[in-house]
ZAMARGU-4260 file (C-alpha; in steps of 0.2 Angstrom, whole numbers, plus 5000, padded with zeros to 4 digits):
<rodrens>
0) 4945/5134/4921 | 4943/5149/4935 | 4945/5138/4948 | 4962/5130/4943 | 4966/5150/4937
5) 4964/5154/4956 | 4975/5139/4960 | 4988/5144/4951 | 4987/5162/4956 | 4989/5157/4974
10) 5004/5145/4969 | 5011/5158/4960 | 5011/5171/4977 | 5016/5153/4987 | 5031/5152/4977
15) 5037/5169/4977 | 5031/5174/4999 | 5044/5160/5004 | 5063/5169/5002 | 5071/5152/4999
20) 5059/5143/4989 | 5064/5153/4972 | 5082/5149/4975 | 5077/5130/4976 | 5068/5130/4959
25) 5081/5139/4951 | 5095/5127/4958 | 5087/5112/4956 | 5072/5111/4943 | 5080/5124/4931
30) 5098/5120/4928 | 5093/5101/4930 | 5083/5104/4915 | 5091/5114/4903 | 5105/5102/4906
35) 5094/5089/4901 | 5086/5099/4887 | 5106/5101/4882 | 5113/5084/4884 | 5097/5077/4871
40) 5101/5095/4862 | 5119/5091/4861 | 5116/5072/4853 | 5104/5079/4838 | 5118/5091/4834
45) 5131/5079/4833 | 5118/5071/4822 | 5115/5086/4811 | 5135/5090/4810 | 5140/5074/4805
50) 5125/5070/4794 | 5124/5052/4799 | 5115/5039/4812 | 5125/5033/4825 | 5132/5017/4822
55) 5130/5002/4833 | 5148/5001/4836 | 5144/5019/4848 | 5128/5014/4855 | 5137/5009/4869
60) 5147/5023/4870 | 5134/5034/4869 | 5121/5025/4881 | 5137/5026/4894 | 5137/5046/4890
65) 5120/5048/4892 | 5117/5037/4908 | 5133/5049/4915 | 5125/5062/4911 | 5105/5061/4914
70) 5107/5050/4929 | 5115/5065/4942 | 5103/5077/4932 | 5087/5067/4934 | 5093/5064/4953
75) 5096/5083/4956 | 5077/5086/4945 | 5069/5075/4957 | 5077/5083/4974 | 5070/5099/4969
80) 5052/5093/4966 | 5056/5087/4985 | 5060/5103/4990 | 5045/5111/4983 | 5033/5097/4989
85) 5039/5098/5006 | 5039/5118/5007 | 5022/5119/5001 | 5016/5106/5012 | 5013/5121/5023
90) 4997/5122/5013 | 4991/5107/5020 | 4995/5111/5039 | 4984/5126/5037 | 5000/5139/5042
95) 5001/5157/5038 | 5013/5169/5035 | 5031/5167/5031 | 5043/5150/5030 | 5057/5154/5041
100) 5067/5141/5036 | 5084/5140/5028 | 5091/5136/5010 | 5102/5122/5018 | 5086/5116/5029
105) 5076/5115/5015 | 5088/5106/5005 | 5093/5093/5018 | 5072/5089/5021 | 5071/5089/5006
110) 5085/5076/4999 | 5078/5059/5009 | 5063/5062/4996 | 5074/5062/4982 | 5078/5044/4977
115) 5060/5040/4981 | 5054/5053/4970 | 5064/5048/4955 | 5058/5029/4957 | 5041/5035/4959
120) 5043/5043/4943 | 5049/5030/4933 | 5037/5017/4940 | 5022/5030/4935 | 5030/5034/4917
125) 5033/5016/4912 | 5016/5011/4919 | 5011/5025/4906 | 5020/5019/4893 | 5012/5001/4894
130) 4993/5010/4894 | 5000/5020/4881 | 5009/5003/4870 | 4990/4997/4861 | 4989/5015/4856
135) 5005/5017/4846 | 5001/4999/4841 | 4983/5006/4832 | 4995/5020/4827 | 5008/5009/4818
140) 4995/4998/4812 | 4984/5015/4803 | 5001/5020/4795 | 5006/5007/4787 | 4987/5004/4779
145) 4988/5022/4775 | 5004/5018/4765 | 5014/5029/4779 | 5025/5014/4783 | 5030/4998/4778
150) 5019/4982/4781 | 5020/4973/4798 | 5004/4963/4795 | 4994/4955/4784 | 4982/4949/4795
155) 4966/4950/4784 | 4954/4953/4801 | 4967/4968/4805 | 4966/4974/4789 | 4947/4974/4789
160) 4944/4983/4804 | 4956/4996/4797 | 4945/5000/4781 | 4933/5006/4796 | 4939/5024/4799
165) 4924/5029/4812 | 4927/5010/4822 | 4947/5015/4822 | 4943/5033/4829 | 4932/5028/4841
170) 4945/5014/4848 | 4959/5027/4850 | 4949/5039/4858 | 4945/5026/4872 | 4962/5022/4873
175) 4966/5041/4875 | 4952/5042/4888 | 4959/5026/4897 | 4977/5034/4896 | 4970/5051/4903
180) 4962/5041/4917 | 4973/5033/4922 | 4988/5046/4924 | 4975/5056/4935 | 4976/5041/4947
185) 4992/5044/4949 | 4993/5062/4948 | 4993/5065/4967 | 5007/5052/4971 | 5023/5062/4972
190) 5014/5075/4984 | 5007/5061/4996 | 5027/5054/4994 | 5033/5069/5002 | 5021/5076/5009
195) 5012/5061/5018 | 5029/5053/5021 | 5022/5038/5011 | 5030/5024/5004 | 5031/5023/4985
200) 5015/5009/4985 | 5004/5018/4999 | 5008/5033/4988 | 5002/5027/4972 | 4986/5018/4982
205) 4982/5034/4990 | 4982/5044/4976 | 4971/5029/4963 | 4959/5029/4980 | 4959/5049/4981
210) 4958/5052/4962 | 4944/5040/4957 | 4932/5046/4974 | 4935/5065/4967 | 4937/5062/4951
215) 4925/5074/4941 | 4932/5087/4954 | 4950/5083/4950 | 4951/5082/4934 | 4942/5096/4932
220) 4953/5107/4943 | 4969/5098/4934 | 4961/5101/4918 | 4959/5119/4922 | 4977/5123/4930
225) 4989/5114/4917 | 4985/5125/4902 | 4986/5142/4914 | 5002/5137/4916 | 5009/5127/4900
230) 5001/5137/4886 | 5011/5153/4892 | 5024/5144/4892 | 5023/5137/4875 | 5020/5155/4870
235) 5036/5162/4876 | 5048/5148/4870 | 5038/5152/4852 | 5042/5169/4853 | 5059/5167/4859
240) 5063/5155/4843 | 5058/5166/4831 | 5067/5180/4838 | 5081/5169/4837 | 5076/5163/4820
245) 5092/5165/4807 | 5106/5165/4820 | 5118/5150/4820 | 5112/5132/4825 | 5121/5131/4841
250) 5118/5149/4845 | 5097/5145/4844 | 5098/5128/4853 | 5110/5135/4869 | 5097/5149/4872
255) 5083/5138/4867 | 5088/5125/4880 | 5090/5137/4893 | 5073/5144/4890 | 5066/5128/4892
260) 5074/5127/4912 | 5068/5145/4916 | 5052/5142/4910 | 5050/5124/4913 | 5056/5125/4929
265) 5047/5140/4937 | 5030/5133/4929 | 5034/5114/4934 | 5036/5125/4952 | 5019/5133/4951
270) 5009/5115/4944 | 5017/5104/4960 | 5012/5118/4973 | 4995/5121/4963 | 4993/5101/4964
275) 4997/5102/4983 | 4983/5116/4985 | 4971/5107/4974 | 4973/5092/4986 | 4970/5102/5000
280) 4953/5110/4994 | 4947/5093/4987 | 4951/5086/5003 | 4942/5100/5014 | 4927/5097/5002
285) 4923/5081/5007 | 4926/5084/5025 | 4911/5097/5023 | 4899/5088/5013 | 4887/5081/5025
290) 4883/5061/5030 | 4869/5052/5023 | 4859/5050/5040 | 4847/5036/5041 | 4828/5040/5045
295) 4821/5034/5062 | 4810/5022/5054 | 4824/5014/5045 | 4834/5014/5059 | 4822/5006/5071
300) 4816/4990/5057 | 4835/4988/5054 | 4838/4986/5074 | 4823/4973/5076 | 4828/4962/5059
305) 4845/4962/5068 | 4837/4954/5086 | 4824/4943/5075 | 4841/4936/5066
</rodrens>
């Protein structure tokens, strides 16, 4: 936990030494979310005003809006974790002082990354989703034994393992652990996509190679950086609701949805340059940690069974 406090601390002072890094976030992580945050916003208040379920004669309609919508937004979200992967990849180059370049030049580095970046991220969050598919499965199934839900089986084996509370809670929480592993294999991918100037497969092997031979040391500095940054963050939008708390719905969901850029988007900021930081000090750890040297003796029998053979 102090370690990944110290990580963020020197993300944080990253992100605000560079003069045009700020305006990057601010351009394109937070209005890219709060429009996001408004656009799902926007459908649940249609929802609520007309107290009723779309029908399926507007799904389409509303799949059209929503892909018009998120797609430029998701686009313009993923050039500006571009942007701040390939200005903090100065923390890998081992430069000082301050970056000199441009707004412009930072955006036109920075928007060859962005189409990668988005695929990347759909390929890691469906790959997710599939680890996390037996999960909701166990989930569905417990509901609907509790009574929660309606029946989908009556399989009599299901049903008996089930009626075993302790076997079902130990059975999610290796799915959980399975689900935690494996999104920390592909924590690293988007910075080794900018940063390495990978492709989206060497990035996603990169980053399952680097995560499982530093693991324990990842995960623990991940671990430690995520709630520094996401707690506070929770804490503010909490505070900022029930101030708001009474005033008109579409009052407390506009200011609620541009809370949730601002403070999304500055902490998505610090976690990606944190991230970037982590992998440099995991990286200069192993570099120092010193080679098993064979002894002599060993050295010398394995030389004469070699000229024997």
């Amino acid at each position: 936990m102090q370690r990944g406090l110290r990580i963020v601390g020197t993300a944080w002072a990253f992100l605000w030494s560079s003069p045009v890094l700020p305006w990057a976030v601010a351009w394109l992580l937070v209005l890219p979310l709060a429009g996001i945050a408004s656009t799902v916003a926007g459908f649940g208040y249609i929802t609520l005003l007309f107290n009723s379920l779309p029908t399926s004669a507007d799904y389409g309609r509303y799949a059209l809006v929503l892909l018009c919508t998120l797609l430029p937004l998701s686009i313009l979200f993923c050039w500006g974790v571009s942007a701040v992967l390939v200005a903090s990849r100065r923390l890998l180059q081992s430069k000082s002082g301050r970056s000199r370049s441009s707004f412009a030049g930072l955006l036109s580095d920075a928007w060859p990354w962005a189409i990668p970046t988005l695929v990347l991220l759909v390929v890691c969050t469906a790959e997710l989703l599939l680890w996390a598919l037996p999960l909701l499965l166990l989930a569905v199934f417990w509901a609907e034994r509790q009574g929660a839900a309606p029946l989908l089986t009556n399989d009599p084996q299901i049903q008996a393992f089930l009626d075993q509370p302790v076997l079902v809670g130990a059975v999610a929480l290796a799915l959980v652990l399975l689900i935690a592993r494996q999104k920390m294999l592909r924590t690293f991918s988007p910075m080794l996509l900018v940063c390495g100037e990978l492709s989206i497969a060497q990035a996603l092997q990169k980053s399952s190679a680097f995560a499982q031979s530093h693991m324990r040391s990842a995960a623990g500095v991940v671990v430690g950086m995520k709630p520094v940054v996401v707690l506070p963050i929770l804490l503010l939008l909490a505070v900022v609701a029930t101030a708001l708390w009474g005033q008109s719905t579409l009052v407390f969901m506009a200011i609620i949805c541009i809370c949730v850029g601002l403070f999304g988007g500055f902490g998505l900021g610090v976690l990606l340059i944190g991230l970037t930081e982590a992998y440099g000090l995991l990286q200069k750890e192993s570099a120092r940690k010193p080679r098993q040297v064979t002894p002599p003796m060993e050295r010398v029998a394995t030389t004469k069974s070699k000229t024997r053979r």
